[in-house]
N, C-alpha and C positions, 0 to 999 in steps of 0.2 A: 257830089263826088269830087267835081275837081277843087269844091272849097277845102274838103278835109286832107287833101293831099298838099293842098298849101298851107294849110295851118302844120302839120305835119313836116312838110320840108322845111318851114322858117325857124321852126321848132328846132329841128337839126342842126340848121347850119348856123341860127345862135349858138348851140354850143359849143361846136365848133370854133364858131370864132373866138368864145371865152377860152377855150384851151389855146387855143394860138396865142392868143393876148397873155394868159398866165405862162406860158409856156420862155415868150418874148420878152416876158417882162422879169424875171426872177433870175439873179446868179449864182452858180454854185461858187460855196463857200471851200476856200482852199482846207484840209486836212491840217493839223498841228504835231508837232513833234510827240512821240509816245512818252509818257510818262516816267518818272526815274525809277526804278527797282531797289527797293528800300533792304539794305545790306549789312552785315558787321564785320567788321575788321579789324582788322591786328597789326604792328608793324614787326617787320623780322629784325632779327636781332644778331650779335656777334657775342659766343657765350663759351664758357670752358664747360663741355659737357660728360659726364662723368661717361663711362661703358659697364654697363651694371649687370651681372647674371641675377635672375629673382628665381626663387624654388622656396621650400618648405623645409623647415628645417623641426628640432626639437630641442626644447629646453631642459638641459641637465644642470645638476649641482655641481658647484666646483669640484664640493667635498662633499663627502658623507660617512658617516660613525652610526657604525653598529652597537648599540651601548648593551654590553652585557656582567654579568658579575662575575667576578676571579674565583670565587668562593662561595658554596651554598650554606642558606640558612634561610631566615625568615626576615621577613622584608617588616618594618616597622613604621616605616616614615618614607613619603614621597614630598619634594620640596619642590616642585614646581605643579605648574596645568598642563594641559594638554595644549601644543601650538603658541608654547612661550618660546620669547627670545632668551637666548641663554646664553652667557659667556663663557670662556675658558674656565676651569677652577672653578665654575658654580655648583651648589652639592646638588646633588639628583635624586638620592637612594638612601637610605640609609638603613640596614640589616640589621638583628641582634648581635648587639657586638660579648653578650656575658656568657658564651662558650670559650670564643677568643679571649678574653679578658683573663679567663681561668687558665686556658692554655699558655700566655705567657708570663702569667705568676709562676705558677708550673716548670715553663722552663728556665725561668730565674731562680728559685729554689734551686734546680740542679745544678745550673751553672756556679751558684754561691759552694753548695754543697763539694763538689769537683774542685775547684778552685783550692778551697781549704784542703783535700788531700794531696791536689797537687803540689802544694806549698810542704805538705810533710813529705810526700816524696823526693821533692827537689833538697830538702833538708839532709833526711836519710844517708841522698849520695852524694853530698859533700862528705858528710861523716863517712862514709864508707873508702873515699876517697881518700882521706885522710888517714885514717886507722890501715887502710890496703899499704901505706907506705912505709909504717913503722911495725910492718908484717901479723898483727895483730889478725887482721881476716885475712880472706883470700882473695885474689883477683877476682875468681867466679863472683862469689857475692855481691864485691863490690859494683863488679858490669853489673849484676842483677838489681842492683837501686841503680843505677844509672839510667836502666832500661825501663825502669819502673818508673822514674819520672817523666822519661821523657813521655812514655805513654799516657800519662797522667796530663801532663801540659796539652798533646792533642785533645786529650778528650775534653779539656776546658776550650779549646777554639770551637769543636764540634758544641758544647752546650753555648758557644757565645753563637755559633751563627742559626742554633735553636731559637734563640731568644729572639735574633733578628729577623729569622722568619715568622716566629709568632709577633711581633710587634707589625709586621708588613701586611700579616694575617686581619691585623684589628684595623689597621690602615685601612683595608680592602673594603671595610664594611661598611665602610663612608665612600660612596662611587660620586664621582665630577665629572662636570662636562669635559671630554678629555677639546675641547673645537667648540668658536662659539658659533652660533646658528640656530634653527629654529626645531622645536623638538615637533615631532609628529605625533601617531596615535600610540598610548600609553597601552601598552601590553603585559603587564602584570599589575597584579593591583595590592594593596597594605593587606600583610595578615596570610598572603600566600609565600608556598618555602621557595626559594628561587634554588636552583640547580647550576650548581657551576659549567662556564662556559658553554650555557644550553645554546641549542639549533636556533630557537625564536628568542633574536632579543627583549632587551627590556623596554626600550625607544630607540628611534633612530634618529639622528642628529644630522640637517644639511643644512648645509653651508648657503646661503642666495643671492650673498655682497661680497664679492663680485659673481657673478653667475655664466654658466657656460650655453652653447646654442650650439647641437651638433646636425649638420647637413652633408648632404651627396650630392656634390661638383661632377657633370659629365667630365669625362678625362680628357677633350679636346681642348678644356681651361684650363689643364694644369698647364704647361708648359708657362704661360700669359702670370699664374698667380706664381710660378716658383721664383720668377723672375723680376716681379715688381717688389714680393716678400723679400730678395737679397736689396734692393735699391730704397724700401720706405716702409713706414707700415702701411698696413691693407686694412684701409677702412670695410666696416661692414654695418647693418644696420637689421633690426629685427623688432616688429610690430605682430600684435593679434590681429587676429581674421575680422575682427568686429570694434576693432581699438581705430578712432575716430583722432586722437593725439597725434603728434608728431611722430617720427618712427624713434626707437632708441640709439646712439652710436654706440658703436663697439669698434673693435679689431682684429682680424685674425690670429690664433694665436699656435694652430695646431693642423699641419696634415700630416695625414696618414703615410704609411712608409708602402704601401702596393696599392693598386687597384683592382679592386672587385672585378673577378674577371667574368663573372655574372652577369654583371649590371651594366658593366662599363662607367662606371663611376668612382668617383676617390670620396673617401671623408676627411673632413674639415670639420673644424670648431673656432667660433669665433667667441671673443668674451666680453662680457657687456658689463659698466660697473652695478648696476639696479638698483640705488640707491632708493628707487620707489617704489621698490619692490612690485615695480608693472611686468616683470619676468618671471614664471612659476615653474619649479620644476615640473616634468612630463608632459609641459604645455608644446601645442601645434603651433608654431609663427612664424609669418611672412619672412625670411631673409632673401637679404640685399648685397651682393658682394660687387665691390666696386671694384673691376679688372684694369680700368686703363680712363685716360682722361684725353677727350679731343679738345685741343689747346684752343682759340679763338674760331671757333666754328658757326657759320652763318645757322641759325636756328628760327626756322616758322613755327606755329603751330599744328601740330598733325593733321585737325581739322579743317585746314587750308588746304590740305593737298587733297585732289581728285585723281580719279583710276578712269582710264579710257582703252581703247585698243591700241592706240599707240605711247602708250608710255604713261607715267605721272604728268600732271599741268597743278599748276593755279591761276585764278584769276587777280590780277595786280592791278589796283587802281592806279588812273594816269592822273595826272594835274588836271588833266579837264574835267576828272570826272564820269570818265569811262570808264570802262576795264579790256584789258590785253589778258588773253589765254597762254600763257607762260610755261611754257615744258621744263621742267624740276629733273636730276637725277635726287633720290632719297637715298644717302647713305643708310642712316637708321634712323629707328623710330627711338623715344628714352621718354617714358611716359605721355605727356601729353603735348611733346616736343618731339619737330622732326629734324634731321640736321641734314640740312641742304648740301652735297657735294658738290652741285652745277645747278646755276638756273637764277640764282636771285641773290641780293646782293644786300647789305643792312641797311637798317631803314626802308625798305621799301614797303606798302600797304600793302595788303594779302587778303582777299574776304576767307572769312572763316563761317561763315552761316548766310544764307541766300541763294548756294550757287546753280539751284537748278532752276532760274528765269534769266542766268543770265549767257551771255555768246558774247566773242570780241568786238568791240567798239559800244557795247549796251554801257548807257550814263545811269547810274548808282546813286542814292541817297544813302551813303553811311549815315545810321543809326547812332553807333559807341563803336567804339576802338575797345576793345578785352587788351588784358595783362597790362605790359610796359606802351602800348598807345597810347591808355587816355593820359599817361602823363604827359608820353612827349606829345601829345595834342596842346 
């Protein structure tokens, strides 16, 4: 019994003393600095930044023609396609002209016809005129060839402006683009009688170089656009919903004389040249109207600035390699630009992606600098 209580205690108290010994013998190793917080940055910048309203606007024609005929008959000849560019004075139409044709032989005949008796009337009252003085006839008479020719000479101007209307007539029958532009969907077709000055035209002709873009400005703009419009032109700009291209420029060129006391809104039109024909009539697009320009304005990136309970911050890299929590006022925002009124100054680093690992004094591995850093990097 009492062997196994000594094997049993020595048993113990080796272990014992191995923990003592491990215990005495080993040092705790000091802790190292936490690692950098790997970050991207931006540097701010000092930029002329425009004050732009965006809204929706739509694309009209400058111009547009109703093409229809002065005069019915039958249509024989179409000289264009449908969705051709067309010029002024391009033929369009062309109608039977062999009714007209006859009507102004017609009224040439009568005019020749007229003519020749006017010439014997006018004859007459000379001679009458003459003979009235050497008392041969009577006064009466001779007023009555007088009177006869002169009615005779009217009714030759009346067959001369027959003729010019029957010639204006046969004009008619040949229709021209009156505006050059792009013709649309052809609505009568060869071989049908067309009807003068009908309801539904024959095509309709618009205009698309230069082309117009009509929108509704809230009326708390006007004031801002009536007054830049006296001092410069007012740029403006207009893209599709799905147009990946640069936006187009234009410029204002048209507001409205009241406001819609509906909507609280005014209309505007601004005009774009569309040389590439990337503007459609009746088309939905983005417009851009540029109200006012803030002159050398310190500008970060939007996505640099943070929202807290106490105000806007950013976080600003220091030379060591830290970052400072930075309280910002943000005048506005202008796309993916924010323009600083207090807080930070040009040139400074600004993280724009990481910033939920990081607190003031936390040291940063910038990644890349975005926009104008990696250059001045």
């Amino acid at each position: 019994m009492m062997a196994r209580f000594s094997r049993a205690g020595a048993a113990m108290a080796g272990l014992a003393l191995m923990a003592f010994a491990a215990g005495c013998g080993g040092e705790k190793k000091a802790a190292g600095p936490p690692p950098a917080v790997p970050v991207r940055a931006a540097l701010t910048t000092r930029e002329d930044v425009p004050f732009e309203w965006r809204g929706v606007g739509t694309v009209e024609a400058i111009n547009a023609v109703s093409v229809k005929a002065q005069l019915g008959g039958e249509l024989v000849r179409v000289h264009f396609r449908e969705g051709d560019e067309v010029r002024k004075g391009d033929p369009l139409f062309t109608l039977d002209e062999r009714p007209f044709q006859a009507a102004l032989r017609e009224a040439q005949a009568q005019l020749e016809r007229d003519r020749a008796l006017a010439e014997n009337a006018a004859a007459d009252a000379r001679r009458y005129t003459e003979l009235v003085a050497k008392d041969y006839v009577t006064r009466s008479d001779a007023d009555e060839r007088t009177s006869r020719a002169a009615s005779q000479k009217a009714t030759v101007q009346a067959d001369e402006a027959a003729v010019e209307r029957a010639r204006l007539n046969l004009q008619y029958c040949r229709i021209t683009a009156p505006m050059s532009g792009r013709t649309g969907s052809l609505m009568v077709k060869v071989g049908n009688i067309v009807k003068a000055n009908d309801d539904k035209p024959m095509v309709v002709i618009q205009q698309i170089e230069p082309i117009l873009v009509a929108f509704a400005l809230p009326q708390q703009h006007l004031g801002q656009v009536r007054q830049r419009m006296q001092q410069a032109v007012m740029p403006a700009e207009a893209s599709a919903p799905d147009d990946k291209t640069p936006a187009h420029p234009g410029k204002l060129v048209f507001i409205d004389n009241a406001v819609d006391t509906s909507t609280g809104t005014i209309a505007l039109k601004a005009e774009f040249p569309n040389q590439d024909r990337a503007l459609w009539p009746g088309e939905f697009v983005n417009v851009a109207l540029t109200l006012g320009v803030d002159q050398g304005a310190v500008v970060a990136p939007s996505q640099a600035v943070q929202s807290s309970q106490a105000g806007d911050f950013v976080f600003v890299i220091k030379d060591d390699q830290t970052v400072d929590m930075r309280p910002v006022t943000v005048e506005r925002t202008a796309g993916e630009r924010a323009v600083i009124a207090k807080g930070l100054e040009p040139g400074e680093r600004v993280v724009v992606d990481g910033q939920l690992r990081l607190a003031p004094g936390t040291r940063v591995e910038v990644l890349a600098d975005q926009g104008k850093a990696a250059a001045a990097s």
